[in-house]
C-alpha positions in Angstrom: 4.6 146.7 155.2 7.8 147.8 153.7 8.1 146.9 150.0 11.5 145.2 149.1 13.3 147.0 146.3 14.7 144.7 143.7 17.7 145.7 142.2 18.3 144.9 138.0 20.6 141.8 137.7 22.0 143.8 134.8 23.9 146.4 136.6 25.9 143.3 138.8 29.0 142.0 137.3 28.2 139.2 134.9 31.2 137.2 136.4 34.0 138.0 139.0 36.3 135.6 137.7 37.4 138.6 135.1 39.8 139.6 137.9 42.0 136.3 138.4 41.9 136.3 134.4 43.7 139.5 134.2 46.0 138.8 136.9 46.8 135.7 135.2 47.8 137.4 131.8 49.7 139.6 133.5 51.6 137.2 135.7 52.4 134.8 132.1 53.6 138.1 130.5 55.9 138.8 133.2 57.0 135.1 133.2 57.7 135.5 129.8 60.0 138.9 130.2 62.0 137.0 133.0 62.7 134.6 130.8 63.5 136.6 128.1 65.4 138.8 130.3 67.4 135.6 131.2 67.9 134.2 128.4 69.2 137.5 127.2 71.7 138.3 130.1 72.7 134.7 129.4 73.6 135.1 125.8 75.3 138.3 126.9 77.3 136.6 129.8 78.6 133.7 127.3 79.6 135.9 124.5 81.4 138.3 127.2 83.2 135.0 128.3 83.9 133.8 125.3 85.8 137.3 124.3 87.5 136.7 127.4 88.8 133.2 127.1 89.8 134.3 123.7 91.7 136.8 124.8 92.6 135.4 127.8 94.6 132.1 125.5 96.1 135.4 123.4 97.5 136.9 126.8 97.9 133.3 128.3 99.9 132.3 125.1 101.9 135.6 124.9 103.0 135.3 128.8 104.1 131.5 127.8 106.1 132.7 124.8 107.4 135.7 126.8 108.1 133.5 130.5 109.0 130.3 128.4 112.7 130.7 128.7 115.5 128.7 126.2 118.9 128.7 126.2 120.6 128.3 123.0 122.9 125.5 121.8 126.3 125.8 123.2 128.6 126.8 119.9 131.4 124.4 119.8 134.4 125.5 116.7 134.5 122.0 114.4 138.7 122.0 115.1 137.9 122.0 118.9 135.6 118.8 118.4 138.2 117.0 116.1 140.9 117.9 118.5 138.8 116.3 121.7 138.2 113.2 119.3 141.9 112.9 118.5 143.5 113.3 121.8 141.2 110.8 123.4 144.1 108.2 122.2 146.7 110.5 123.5 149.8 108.9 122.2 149.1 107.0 119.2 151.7 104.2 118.8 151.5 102.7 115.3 155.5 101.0 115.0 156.7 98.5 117.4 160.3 97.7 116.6 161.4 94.4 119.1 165.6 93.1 119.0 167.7 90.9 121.1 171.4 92.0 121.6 174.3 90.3 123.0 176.4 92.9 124.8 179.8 92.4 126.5 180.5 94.2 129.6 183.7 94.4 131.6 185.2 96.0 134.6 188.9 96.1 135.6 190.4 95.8 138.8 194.0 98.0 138.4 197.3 98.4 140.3 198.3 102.1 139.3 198.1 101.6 135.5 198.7 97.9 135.7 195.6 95.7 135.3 195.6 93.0 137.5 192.4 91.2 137.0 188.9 91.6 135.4 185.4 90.8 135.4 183.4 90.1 132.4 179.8 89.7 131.4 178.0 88.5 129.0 174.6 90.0 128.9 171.6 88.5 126.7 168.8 91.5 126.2 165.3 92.1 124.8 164.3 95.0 123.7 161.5 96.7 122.4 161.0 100.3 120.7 157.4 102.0 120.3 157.4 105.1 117.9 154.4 107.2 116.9 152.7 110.5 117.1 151.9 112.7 120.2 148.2 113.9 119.0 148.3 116.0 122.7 150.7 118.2 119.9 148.0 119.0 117.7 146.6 122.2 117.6 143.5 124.1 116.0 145.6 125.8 113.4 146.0 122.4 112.0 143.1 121.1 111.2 140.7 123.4 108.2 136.9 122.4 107.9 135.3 122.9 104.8 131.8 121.8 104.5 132.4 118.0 104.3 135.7 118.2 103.9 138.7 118.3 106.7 142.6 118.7 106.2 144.8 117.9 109.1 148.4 118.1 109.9 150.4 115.4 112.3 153.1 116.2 114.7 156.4 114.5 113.4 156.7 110.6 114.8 159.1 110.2 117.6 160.6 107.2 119.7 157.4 107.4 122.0 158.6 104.2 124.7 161.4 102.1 124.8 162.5 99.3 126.9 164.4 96.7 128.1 162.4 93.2 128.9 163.8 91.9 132.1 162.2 88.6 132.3 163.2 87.9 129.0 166.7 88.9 129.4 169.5 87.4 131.4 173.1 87.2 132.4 174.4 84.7 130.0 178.0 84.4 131.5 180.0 86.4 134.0 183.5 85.4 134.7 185.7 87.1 137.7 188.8 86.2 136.1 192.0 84.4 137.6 191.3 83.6 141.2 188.3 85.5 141.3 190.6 88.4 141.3 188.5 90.8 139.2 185.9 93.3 140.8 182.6 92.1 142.0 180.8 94.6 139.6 178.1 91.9 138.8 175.0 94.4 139.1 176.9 97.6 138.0 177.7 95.5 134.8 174.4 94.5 134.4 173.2 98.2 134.4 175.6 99.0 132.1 175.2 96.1 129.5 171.2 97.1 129.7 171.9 101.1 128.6 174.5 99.8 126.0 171.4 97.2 124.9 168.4 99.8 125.0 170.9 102.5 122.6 171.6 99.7 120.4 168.1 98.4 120.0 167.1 102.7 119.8 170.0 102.8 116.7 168.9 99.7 115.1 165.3 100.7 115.1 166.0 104.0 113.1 167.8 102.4 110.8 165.1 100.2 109.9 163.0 103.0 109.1 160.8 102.8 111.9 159.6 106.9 112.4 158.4 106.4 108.6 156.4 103.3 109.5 154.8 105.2 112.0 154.2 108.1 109.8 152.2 106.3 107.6 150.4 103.7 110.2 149.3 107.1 111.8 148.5 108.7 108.6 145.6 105.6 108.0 144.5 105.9 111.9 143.6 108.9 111.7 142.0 108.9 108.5 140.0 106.5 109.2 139.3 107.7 112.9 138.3 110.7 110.6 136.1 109.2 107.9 134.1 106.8 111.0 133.4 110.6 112.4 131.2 111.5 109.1 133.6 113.6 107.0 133.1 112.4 103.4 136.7 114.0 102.3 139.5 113.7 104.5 142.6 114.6 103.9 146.0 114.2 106.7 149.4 115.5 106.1 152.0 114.1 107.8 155.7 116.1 109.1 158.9 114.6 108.7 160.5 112.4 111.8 162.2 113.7 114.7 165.3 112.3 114.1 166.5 114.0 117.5 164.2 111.0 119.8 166.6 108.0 117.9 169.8 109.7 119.6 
């Protein structure tokens, strides 16, 4: 018989399981570098974006400030701005000056240098003169800004409108003379008695001082036109009438 030869259970391995143990330390510690690895690349990955976005606002805000185009305030001279103001009333009339005149008017109706017959008319007439100042006259020379403070200069008041009122005036009497022999003239004495009227009304109207009423009504327009516009000082000087405008 063939004797069986026993082998020493000391020289087997104890346990196998020291295998899967190993493997399973090793497998942790390379769970744990991945992790770590990640964890790293991400903290590298946000502070690489962060310098970026930081950055990126700097360039971000210095291509806003650069492509962020303005256009400055039109510059506008003060005496340009007060002139525009001032002419928006174009004509300012500050005297009105109203008459009524009875004016005679005649017209002969001749035979070499013997008169023969006229025509007369009697003409009743309303008239009404407007003086002021033309402010379209005013010019940047004559106005100064100083701070708070303006000084201007008027034109000189003129006869700016005058007129005669034709539904207030009327033919008061108009005689042909002796068998209706004088010259049917009716509307060309009419015309006439209505220039005569409007002179005498113009004459009249001077005489009662109206360019110096309108020198001084103009004088408080303005200035207060002036002082409603936010000038705390204002000063207007005014020119002496154009007499030529009551001829």
């Amino acid at each position: 018989m063939t004797k069986e030869r026993s082998i020493p259970l000391t020289n087997l391995p104890e346990n196998n399981s020291s295998l899967p143990q190993n493997n399973n330390k090793t497998i942790i510690f390379l769970k744990q570098f991945l992790l770590f690895s990640a964890s790293s690349i991400t903290l590298t990955i946000f502070i690489i974006l962060a310098s970026v976005l930081r950055g990126g606002y700097g360039v971000y805000g210095t291509m806003k400030s650069f492509l962020n185009f303005s256009v400055s305030q039109p510059k506008v001279e003060v005496p340009t701005v007060v002139i525009d103001k001032i002419k928006l009333t174009s004509q300012l009339t500050t005297a009105t000056f109203v008459m009524e005149a009875v004016v005679p008017a005649s017209e002969d109706r001749k035979l070499g240098d013997l008169v023969i017959a006229s025509t007369k008319l009697l003409y009743i007439a309303r008239g009404e003169v407007k003086a002021g100042v033309d402010l379209s006259k005013i010019k940047a020379k004559d106005i100064k800004v100083i701070n708070n403070s303006i000084e201007i200069s008027l034109p000189p008041p003129q006869i700016i409108d005058s007129k005669i009122d034709v539904d207030r005036s009327f033919v008061y009497d108009y005689d042909r003379g002796f068998l209706n022999l004088g010259p049917d003239a009716a509307i060309d004495l009419q015309t006439s008695a209505q220039r005569k009227t409007l002179n005498k009304i113009i004459k009249s109207a001077c005489q009662k001082n109206i360019l110096e009423e309108a020198n001084q009504k103009a004088k408080l327009t303005v200035s207060s036109l002036l002082n409603t516009a936010g000038y705390a000082k204002v000063k207007v000087i005014t020119s002496s009438p154009d007499r030529s405008s009551c001829s």
